[in-house]
C-alpha positions as CSV (number, residue, x, y, z in Angstrom):
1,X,-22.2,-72.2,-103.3
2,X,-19.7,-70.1,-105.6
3,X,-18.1,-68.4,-102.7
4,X,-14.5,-68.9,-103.0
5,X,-12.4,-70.6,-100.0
6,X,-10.7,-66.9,-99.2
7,X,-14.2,-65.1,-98.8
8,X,-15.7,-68.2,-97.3
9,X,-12.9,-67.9,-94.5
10,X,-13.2,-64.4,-93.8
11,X,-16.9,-64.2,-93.6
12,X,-16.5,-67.5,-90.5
13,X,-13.8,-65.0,-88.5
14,X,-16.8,-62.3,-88.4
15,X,-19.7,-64.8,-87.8
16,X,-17.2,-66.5,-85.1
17,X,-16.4,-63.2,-83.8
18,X,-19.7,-61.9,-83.5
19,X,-21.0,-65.1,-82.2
20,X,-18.2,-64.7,-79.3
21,X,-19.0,-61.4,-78.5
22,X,-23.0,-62.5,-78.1
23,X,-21.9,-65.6,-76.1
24,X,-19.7,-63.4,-73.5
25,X,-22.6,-60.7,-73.6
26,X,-25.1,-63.4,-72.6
27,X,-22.3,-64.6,-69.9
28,X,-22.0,-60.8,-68.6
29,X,-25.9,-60.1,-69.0
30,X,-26.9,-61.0,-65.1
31,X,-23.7,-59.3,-63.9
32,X,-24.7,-56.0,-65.7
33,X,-28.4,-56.1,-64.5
34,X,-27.8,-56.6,-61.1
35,X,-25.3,-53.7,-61.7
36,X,-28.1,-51.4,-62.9
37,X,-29.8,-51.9,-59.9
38,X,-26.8,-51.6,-57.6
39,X,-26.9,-54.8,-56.1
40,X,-22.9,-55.1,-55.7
41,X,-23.2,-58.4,-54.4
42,X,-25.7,-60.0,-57.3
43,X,-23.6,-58.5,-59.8
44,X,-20.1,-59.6,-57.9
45,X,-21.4,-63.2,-58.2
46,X,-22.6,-62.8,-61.6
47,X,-19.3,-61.9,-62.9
48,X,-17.5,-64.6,-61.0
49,X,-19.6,-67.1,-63.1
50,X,-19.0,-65.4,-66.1
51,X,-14.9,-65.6,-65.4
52,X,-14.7,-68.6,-64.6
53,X,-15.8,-69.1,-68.3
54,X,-14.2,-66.7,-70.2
55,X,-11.0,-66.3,-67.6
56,X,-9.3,-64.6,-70.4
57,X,-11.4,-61.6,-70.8
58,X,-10.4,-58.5,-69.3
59,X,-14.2,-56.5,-69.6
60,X,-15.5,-59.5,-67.1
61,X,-12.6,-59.1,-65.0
62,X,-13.1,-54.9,-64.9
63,X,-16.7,-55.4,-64.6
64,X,-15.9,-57.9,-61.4
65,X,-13.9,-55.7,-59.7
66,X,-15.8,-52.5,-60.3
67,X,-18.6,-54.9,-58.5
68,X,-15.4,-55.4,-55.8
69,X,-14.8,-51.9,-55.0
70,X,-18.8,-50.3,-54.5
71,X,-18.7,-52.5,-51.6
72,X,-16.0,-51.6,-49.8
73,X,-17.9,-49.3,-47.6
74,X,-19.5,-52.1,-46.0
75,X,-16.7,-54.7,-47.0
76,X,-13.0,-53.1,-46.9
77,X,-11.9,-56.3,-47.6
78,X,-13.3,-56.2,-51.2
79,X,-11.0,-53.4,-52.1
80,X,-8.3,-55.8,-52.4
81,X,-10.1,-58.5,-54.8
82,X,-11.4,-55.5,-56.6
83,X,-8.1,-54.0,-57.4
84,X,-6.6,-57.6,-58.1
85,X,-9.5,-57.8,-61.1
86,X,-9.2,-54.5,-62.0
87,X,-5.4,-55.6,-62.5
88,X,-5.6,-58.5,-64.1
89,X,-7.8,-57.0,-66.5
90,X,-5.2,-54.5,-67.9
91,X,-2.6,-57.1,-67.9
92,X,-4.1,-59.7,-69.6
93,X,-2.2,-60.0,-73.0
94,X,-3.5,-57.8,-75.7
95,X,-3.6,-60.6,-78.4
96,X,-6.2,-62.6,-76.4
97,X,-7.6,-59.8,-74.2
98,X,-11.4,-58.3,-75.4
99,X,-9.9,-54.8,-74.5
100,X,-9.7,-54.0,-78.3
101,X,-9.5,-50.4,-78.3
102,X,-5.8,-49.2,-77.0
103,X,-7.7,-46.3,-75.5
104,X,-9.9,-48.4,-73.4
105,X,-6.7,-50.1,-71.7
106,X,-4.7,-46.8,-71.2
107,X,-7.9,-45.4,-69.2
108,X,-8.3,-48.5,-67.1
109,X,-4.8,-47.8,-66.4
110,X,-5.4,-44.8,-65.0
111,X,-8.2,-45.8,-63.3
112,X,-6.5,-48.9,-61.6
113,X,-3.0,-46.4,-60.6
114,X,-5.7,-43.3,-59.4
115,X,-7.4,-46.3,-57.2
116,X,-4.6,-47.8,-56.0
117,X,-2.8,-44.8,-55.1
118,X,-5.6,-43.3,-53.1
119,X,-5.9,-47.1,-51.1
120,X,-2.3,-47.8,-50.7
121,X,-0.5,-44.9,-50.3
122,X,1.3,-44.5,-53.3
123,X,2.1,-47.0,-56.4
124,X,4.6,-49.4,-55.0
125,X,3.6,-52.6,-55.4
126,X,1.2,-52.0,-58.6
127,X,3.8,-53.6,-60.8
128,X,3.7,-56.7,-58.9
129,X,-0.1,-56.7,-58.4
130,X,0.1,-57.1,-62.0
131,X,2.1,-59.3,-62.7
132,X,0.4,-61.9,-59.9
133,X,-3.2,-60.9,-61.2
134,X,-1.8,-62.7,-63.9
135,X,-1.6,-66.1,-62.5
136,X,-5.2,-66.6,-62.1
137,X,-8.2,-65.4,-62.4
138,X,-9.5,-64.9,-58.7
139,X,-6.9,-63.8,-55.9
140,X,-6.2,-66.2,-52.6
141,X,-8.3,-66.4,-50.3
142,X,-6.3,-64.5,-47.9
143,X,-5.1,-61.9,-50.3
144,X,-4.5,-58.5,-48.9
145,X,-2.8,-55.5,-49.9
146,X,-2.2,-53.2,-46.9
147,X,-3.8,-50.0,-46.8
148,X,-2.0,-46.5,-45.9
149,X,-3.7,-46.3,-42.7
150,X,-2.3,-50.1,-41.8
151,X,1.2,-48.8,-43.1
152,X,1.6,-45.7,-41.3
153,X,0.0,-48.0,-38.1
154,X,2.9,-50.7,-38.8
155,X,5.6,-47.7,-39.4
156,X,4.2,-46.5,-35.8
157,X,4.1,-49.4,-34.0
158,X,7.6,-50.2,-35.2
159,X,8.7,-46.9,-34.1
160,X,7.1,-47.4,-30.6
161,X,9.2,-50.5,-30.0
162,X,12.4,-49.0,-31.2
163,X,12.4,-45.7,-29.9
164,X,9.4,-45.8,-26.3
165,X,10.7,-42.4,-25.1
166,X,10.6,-40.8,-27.8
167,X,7.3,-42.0,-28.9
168,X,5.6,-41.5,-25.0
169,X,6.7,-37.6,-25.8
170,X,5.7,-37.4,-29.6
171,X,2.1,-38.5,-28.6
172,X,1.9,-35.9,-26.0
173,X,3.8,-33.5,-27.9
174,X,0.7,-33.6,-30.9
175,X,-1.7,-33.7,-28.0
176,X,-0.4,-30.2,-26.5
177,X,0.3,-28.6,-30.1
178,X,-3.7,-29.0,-31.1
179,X,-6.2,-26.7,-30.7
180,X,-7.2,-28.0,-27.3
181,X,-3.8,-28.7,-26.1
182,X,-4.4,-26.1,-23.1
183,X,-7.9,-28.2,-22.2
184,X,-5.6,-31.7,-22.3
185,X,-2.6,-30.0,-20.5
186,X,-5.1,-28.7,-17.7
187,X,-7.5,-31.7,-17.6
188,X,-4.8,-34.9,-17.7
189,X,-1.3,-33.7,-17.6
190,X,-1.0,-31.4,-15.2
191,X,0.4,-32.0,-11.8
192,X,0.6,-35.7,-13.3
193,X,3.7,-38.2,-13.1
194,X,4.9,-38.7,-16.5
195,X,6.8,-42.2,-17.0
196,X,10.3,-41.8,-18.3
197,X,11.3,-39.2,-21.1
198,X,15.2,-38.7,-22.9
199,X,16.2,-35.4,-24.4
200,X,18.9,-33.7,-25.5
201,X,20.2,-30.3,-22.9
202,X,20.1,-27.6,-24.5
203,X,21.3,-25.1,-21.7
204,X,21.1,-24.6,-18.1
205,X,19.7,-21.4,-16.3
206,X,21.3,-19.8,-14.8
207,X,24.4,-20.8,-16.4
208,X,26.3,-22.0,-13.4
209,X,24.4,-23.2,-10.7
210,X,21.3,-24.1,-13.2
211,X,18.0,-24.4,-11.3
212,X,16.3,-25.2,-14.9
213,X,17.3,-27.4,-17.7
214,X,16.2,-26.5,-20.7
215,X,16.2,-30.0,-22.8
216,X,15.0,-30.6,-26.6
217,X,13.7,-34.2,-27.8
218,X,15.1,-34.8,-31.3
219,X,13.7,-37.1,-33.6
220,X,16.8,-40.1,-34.8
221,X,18.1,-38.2,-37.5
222,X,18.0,-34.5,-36.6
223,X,21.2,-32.8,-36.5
224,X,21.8,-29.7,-33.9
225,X,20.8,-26.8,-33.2
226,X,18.1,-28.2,-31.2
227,X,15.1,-26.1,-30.1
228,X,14.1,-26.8,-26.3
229,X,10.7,-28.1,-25.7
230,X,10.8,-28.8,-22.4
231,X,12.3,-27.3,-19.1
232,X,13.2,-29.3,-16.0
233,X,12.6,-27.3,-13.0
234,X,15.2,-29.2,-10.7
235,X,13.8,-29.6,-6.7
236,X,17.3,-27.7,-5.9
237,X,20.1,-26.0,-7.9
238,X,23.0,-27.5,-9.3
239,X,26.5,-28.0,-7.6
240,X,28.3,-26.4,-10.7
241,X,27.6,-26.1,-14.4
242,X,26.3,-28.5,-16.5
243,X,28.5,-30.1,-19.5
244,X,27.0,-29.3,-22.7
245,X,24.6,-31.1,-25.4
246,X,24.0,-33.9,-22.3
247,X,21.8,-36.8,-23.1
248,X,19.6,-36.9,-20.3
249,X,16.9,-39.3,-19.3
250,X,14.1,-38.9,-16.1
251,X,11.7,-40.7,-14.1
252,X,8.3,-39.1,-12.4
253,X,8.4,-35.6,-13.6
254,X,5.4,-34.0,-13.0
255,X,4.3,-31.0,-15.5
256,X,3.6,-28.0,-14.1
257,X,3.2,-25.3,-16.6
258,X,3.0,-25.2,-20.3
259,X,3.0,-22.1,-23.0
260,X,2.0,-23.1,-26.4
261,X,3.8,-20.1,-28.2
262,X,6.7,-20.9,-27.8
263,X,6.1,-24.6,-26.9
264,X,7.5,-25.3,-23.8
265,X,6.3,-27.6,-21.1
266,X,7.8,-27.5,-17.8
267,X,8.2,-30.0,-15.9
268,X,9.2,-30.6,-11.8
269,X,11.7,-33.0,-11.5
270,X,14.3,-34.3,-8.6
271,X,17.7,-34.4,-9.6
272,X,18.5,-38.1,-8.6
273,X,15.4,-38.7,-11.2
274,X,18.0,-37.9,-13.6
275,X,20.2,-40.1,-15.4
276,X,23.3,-38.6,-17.4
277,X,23.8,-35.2,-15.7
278,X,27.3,-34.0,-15.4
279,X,28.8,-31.0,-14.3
280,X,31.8,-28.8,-13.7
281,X,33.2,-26.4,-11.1
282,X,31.9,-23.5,-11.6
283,X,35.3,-20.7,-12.7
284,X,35.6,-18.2,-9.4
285,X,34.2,-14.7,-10.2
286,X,36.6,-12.2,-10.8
287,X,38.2,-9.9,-8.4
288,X,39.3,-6.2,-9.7
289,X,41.1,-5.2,-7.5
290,X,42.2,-0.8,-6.7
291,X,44.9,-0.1,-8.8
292,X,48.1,1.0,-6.5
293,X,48.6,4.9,-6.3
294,X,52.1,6.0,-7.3
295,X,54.8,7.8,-5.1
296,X,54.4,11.0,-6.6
297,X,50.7,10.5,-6.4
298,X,50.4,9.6,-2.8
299,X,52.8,13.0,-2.1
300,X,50.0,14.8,-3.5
């Protein structure tokens, strides 16, 4: 009584805004017990019940992925719907979002971009994780965001099926540059028909004639000089020179020796194994002949 209509309306905002907080606490309560104890799961489920009543409030939605993410060592899958919550909890518009400190949303932030980043690779894709973590409070059931491993396995896999050769010799390539590359050379490739390879020639020895092919393996996009990686020892020498900067492509060469500094692996092939060989007369070496002895000279 005596409390003017002004007053009377300020006061209700702070008893309605206290008595919101204690409501949400109460909802959040289990969640952050069962988080004490580390029971990720208890406290996952706990904050699911308390979203689905307050769907608008981004401290249930950090709590619920923060639950997410500590069980991703035994559940990878749970990284996703973490960083979905985690998401959705700094996106959630500030006018009806519980994050009422500025400085609270900015570290989220950078929690969310440090997490993500780590998972995925780098940050593409955080925009629109946003911007869908928007549209409801829990993710689909078969949402996923790939991981760096799956990409780089996709990228591969995609490079296997475009480019087969060059893939076969990439894979053996890393094999023989590690630190047991002598062990795997001696143990599994040695003396061992390789299925077909493709390279670029980078000279013959000897010149004309060649006996040995010395052949580089270029990735799509490299642009010459090439270095030679390996060396075809041919099963008998060639008719005449061979053209220059040849794309060359063999069946069943066998590896015979291999020096890791410089990299070269030599392989023993027959030259009908090899597709895209060309050569050209070798020139005739040159005659000197005596010079002629003048008159006067042949008087003396």
């Amino acid at each position: 009584e005596g409390t003017s209509d002004a007053d009377w309306a300020a006061v209700r905002a702070q008893l309605q805004g206290a008595a919101k907080g204690a409501l949400l606490f109460m909802a959040m309560k289990p969640g952050i017990d069962a988080k004490q104890k580390k029971d990720w799961a208890a406290a996952e489920a706990a904050f699911q019940t308390a979203e689905t009543q307050y769907p608008d409030s981004s401290q249930v939605a950090y709590e619920l992925g923060g639950s997410e993410l500590a069980q991703q060592a035994t559940s990878p899958a749970k990284i996703s719907q973490g960083l979905y919550e985690i998401a959705r909890a700094v996106s959630i518009d500030p006018a009806k979002s519980d994050f009422t400190d500025p400085k609270v949303r900015t570290q989220v932030e950078g929690y969310l971009k440090s997490v993500y980043v780590k998972y995925h690779g780098s940050d593409e894709g955080l925009d629109r994780l946003k911007q869908q973590a928007l549209t409801a409070p829990f993710p689909p059931a078969d949402f996923h965001i790939l991981s760096a491993t799956e990409i780089m396995n996709a990228k591969q896999a995609e490079f296997a099926q475009k480019y087969p050769d060059l893939a076969l010799w990439m894979s053996i390539k890393a094999k023989l540059a590690d630190t047991d590359g002598q062990s795997y050379f001696d143990t599994q490739l040695k003396d061992t028909a390789v299925p077909k390879l493709k390279g670029v020639l980078v000279e013959g020895k000897p010149a004309c004639r060649s006996k040995q092919l010395l052949v580089a393996v270029p990735l799509p996009d490299a642009k010459p000089p090439f270095t030679a990686e390996i060396a075809l020892k041919l099963d008998a020498p060639l008719p005449g020179k061979p053209d220059e900067s040849l794309e060359l492509t063999w069946t069943e060469g066998v590896p015979s020796a291999f020096t890791k500094d410089p990299f070269l692996l030599t392989v023993d092939v027959e030259k009908a194994k090899i597709v895209g060989l060309k050569t050209t007369p070798c020139a005739p070496p040159a005659v000197h002949h005596p010079a002629a002895k003048s008159p006067a000279a042949k008087k003396k």
